[in-house]
N, C-alpha and C positions, 0 to 999 in steps of 0.2 A: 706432359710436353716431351718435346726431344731430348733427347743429350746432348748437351752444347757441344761445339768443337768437334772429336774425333769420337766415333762410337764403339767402344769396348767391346770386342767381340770375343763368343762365348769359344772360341776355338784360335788356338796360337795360330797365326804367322796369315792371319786373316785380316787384314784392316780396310777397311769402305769409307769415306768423304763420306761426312753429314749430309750434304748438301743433296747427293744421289739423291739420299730417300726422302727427302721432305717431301716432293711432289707425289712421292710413291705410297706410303704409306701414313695411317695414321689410327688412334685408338679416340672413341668416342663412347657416348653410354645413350643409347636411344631409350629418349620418353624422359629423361631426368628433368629433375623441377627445376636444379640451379647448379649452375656450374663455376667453382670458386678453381682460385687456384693456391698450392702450398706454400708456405714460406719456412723452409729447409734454414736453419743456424748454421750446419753443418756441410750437408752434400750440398754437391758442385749440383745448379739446375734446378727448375721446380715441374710438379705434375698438376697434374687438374684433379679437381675433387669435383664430385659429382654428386649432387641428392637427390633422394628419392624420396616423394611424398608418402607415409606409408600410412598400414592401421596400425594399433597394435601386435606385436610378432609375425608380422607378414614384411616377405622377401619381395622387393619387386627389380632391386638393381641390376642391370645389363652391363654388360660390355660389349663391344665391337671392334673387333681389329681388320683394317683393309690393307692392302697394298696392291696395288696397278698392275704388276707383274704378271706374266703367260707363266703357262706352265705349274709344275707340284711345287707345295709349300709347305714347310714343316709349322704348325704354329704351337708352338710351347708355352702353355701358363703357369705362373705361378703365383701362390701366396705369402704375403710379407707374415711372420711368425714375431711377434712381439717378443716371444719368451728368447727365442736365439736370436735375435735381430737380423734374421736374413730371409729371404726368396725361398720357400719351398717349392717342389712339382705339387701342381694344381691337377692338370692333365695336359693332354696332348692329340693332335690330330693332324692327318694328314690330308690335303687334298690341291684340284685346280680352281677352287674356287677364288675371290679375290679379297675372301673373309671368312673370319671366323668367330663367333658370336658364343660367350657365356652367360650364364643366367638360368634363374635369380637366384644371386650369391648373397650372402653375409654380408656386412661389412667390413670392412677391410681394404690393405693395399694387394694390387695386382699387377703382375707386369706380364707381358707377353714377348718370346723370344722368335721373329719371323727370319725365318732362314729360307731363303731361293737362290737354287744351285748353292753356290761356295759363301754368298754374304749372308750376314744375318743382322737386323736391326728388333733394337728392344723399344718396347713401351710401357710405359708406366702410368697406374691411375689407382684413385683413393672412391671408393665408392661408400653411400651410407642407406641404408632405411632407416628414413627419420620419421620419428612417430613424437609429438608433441604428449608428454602424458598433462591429462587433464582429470585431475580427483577434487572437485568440486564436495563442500562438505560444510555442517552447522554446526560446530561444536560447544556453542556456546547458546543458551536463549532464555530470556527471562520478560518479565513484565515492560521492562524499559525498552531493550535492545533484542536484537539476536547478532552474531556473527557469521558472514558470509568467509569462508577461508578456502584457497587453493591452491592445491597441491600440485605444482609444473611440472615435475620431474628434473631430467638433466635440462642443463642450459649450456653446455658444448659439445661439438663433435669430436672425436678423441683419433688424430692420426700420429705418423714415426717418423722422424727423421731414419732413412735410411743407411746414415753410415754413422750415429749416435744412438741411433735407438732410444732417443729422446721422443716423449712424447710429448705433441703439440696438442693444446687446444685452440679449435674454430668454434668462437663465440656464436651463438644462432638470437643474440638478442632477442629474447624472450617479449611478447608483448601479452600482459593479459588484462580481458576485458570482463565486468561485471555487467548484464542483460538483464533490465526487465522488459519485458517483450523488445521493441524498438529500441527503447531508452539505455542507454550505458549510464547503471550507475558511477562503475569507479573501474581505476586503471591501475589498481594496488592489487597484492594477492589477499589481504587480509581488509574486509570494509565491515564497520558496524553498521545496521541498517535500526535508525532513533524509529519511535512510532511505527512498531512493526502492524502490519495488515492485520485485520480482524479473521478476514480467510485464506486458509490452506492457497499458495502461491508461491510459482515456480517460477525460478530465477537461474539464468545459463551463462553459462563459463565459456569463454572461448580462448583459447590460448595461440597463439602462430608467434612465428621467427621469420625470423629475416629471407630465409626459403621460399616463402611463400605456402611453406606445411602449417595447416592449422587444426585443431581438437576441439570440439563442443563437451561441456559434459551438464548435467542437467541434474539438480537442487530442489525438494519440496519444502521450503517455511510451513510447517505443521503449525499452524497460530496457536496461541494460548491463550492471546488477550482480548478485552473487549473496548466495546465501545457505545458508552453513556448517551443517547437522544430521545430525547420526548418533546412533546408539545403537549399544551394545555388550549383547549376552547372549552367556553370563549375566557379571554383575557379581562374581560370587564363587565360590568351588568351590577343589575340590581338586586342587595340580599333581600330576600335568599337566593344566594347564586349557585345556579351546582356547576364545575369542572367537571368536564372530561378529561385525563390523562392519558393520551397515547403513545406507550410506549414501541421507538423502532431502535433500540437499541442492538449491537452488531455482536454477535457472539457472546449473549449472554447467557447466563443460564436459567432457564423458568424456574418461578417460584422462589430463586435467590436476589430477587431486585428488591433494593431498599427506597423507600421514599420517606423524604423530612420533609416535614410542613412546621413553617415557621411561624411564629405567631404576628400579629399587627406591628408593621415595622414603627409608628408612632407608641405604643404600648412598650417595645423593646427601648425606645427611644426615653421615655419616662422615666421605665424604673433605671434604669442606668444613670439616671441622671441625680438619683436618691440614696446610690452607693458608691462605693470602690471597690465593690466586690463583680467576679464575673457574671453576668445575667442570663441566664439559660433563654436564649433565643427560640427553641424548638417546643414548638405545641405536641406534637404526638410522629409518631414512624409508623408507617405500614408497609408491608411486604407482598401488594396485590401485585400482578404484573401490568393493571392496565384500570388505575383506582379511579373512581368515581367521587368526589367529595362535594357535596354542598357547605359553602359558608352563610353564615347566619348573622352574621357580624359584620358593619361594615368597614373597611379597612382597606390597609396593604399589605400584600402578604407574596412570600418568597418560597420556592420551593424546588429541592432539588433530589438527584437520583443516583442511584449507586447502584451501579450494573457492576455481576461479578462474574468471572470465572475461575474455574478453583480458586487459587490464589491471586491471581489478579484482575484489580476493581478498576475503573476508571468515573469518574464524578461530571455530570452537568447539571446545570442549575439553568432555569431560565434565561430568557434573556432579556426581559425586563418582571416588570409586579405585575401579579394579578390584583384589579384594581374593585373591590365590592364595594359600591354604593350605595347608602340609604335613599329610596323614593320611596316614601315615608307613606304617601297616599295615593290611589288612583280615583279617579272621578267620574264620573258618567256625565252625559252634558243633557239628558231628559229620563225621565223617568214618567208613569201614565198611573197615578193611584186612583181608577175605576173599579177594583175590586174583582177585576176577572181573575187573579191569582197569574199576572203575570206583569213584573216590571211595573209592582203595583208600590214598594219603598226606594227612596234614595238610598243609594247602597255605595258603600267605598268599602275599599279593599285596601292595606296597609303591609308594611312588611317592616322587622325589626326597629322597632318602636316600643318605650317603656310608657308614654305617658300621648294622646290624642284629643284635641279639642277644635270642636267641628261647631259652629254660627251660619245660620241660614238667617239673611237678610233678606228683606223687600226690596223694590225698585227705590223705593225713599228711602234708604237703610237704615231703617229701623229693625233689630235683629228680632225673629219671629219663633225661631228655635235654638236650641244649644245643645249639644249631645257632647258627651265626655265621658274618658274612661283613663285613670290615672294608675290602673295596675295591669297592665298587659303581660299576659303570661303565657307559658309555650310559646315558644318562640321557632320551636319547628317548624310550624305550618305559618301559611300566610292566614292571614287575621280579613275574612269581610264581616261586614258590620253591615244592618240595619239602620241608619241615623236619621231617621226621618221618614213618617207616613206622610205626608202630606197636608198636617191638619194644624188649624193654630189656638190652642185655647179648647181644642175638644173638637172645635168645626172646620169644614172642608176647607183648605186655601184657593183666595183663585186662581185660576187659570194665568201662566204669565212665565215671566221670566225671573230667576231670586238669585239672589248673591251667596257663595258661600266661602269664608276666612276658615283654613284650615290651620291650627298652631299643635306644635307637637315637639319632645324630646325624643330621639334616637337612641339607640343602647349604646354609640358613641359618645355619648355625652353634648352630644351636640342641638340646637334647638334649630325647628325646623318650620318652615311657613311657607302657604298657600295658596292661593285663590282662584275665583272664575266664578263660571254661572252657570248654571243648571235650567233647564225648561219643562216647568210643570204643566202634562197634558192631560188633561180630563178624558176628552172625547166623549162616547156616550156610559152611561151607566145604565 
């Protein structure tokens, strides 16, 4: 700004009224972002300060001095010197034009001394390249966490009082923002990011001041960790039931995934209930990445997975029971014993079963056969059986329709029961 009151001129016995030059002249900075003004303790008056948006170590600040005046002008610049607290010779120039333009300076104070013919008026200005530094950086990362931290740089502009040589700071009120894509995480410089991503994911820093100067700087989360998912089909059926296990587990590492299968959660339930002592809940572990298991046994059973990478594991477990069912029996509803060697015995088929008892009745039910087998063994395979040709006492049955009660125990311990009807076809022989 001006010099209030009377203007100090740089030559004795020369004195000019402020007033003359207001209209005439004045110092501006073309293209600046924002323009603030000083607040001097000391000297009489304040100047303008000027920003400039910048990059890192690039110059972009101007100056501009006019005055309205015809004719030659001397324009004298100087620079304010911290270390001696005073105006240096910057340069100098002459000419008729109506200005005189510097650039791109340093930052710093500058004043210009414009003399036409015998008066001379000074101006004064604080120019800066402001560069926001933005060091975006991870220094910290583990299975739980990582840490986002950054690094701002300064957070004031640094000008002089010109007759203390005091130096002032112009706070640029720092703002910084954490970015996942759109999202703003956090508005701290230091944020922990809990349940870090499973993948390699970039995260950007932007710092700006109150200037309206802002800095991106840009972060990769290198992952480390994983993420435990599977599903089982099907969920329920009849033993022998085989599971599929399909592992989509998120950064794991093949061949290191652990799987517990647990054993019958009523069986777990029992023996606990026969000690005080802890009960090993887990039937067996395997380490396929994508296992196959048939149950043989009916039951409830739980099962869960442990995906790793190096050092860190993450666990899921179902999210309910796999539920195996004894149907104990299948039944056929006709069968044709003419002897062509096809669908010529009643035949059932069973699955985990220690003990089966199969009665074929008449329309009057009167029972006409009984087939039984009280040691079923291998229990891997399903079990079909023969339980009946056709014949009562040695000879043919008629034709018709017969009853049959099926009774049985389970390998659950459980007993199990029956019924229906069957249609016995002759047709030709």
């Amino acid at each position: 700004m001006h010099i209030k009151g009377l203007i100090r001129l740089l030559f004795p016995g020369v004195l000019v009224i402020w007033a003359a030059f207001v209209s005439q002249a004045q110092i501006t900075a073309p293209g600046a972002s924002f323009t603030g003004e000083s607040s001097y303790p000391v000297f009489e008056g304040q100047d303008p300060l000027f920003v400039y948006c910048t990059g890192e170590g690039e110059k972009a600040a101007l100056l501009r001095a006019t005055h309205d005046s015809t004719g030659p002008k001397t324009w004298e610049w100087q620079k304010y010197n911290p270390q001696s607290g005073s105006y240096e010779f910057f340069l100098s120039e002459n000419n008729s034009n109506g200005f005189s333009q510097i650039g791109p300076l340093e930052d710093g104070g500058y004043r210009v001394n414009i003399t036409a013919g015998e008066t001379t008026v000074t101006w004064r200005a604080w120019v800066f390249n402001n560069h926001n530094q933005a060091v975006a950086g991870i220094p910290e990362s583990n299975c739980l966490f990582f840490t986002l931290e950054a690094t701002p740089g300064a957070t004031t502009l640094v000008y002089y009082d010109p007759q203390s040589n005091e130096p002032l700071q112009w706070n640029k009120n720092l703002e910084i923002e954490w970015r996942l894509g759109e999202e703003v995480l956090s508005r701290q410089a230091v944020r922990q990011v809990y349940d870090p991503p499973t993948r390699d994911t970039e995260y950007t820093l932007v710092v700006r001041d109150r200037f309206g100067c802002e800095s991106i700087a840009k972060v990769t989360y290198q992952s480390i960790v994983t993420k435990a998912v599977f599903t089982a089909d099907p969920m329920n059926g009849e033993a022998p039931l085989t599971v599929n296990f399909s592992n989509a587990s998120e950064n794991g590492t093949p061949g290191a995934y652990e799987w517990f299968f647990f054993r019958d959660l009523d069986d777990i339930k029992r023996e606990s209930e026969k000690t005080t002592l802890p009960v090993d809940s887990i039937d067996f572990t395997a380490f396929d990445d994508n296992p196959v298991y048939t149950y043989e046994w009916s039951g409830t059973y739980m099962v869960k997975l442990v995906s790793k990478n190096n050092f860190c594991t993450d666990t899921a477990w179902l999210e309910d029971f796999i539920m195996v069912d004894t149907s104990f029996v299948a039944v056929p509803n006709v069968f044709t014993p003419n002897g062509d060697g096809t669908n010529d015995n009643f035949v059932v088929k069973y699955w985990s079963m220690e003990k089966v008892k199969i009665s074929v009745l008449n329309r009057w039910g009167r029972t006409v056969h009984v087939w039984e087998s009280n040691n079923v063994r291998g229990f891997e395979d399903t079990w079909i059986e023969s339980v009946w040709d056709g014949r009562i006492g040695g000879r043919l049955a008629s034709p018709g329709v017969y009853f049959y009660v099926i009774e049985g125990t389970g390998r659950d311990g459980k007993k199990r029961w029956k019924h229906g009807d069957v249609y016995l076809i002759r047709g030709r022989e």
